[in-house]
N, C-alpha and C positions, 0 to 999 in steps of 0.2 A: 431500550431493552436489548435491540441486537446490534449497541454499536461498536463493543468492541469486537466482533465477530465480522461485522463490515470493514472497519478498518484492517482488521486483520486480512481476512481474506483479499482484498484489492493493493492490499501490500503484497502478499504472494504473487496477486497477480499480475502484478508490473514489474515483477523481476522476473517473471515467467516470461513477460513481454519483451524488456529489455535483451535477451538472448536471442528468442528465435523470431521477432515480429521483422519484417522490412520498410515498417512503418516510422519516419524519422517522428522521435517523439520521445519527451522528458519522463523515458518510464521512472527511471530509478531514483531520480526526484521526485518523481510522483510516488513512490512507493516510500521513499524516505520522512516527506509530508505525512502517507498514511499510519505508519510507524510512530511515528512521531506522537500521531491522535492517540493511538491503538496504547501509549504505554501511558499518554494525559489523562485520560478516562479511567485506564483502568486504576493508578492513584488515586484516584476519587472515591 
């Protein structure tokens, strides 16, 4: 019901991440993955 609303959001927020986090970590990959779901689903 809310999944393209979850992909969506955790896409934003791994590019939010990727800028100001100091944490080493595959945000924008991970954000590219969510994106990815975020445009599968919503074809569906």
């Amino acid at each position: 019901r809310f999944v393209l609303a979850s992909h969506f959001f955790w896409g934003l927020w791994s590019i939010l991440q990727a800028k100001i986090s100091t944490i080493e970590f595959g945000y924008l990959d991970y954000a590219r993955s969510r994106f990815e779901a975020y445009f599968q689903h919503k074809a569906q």
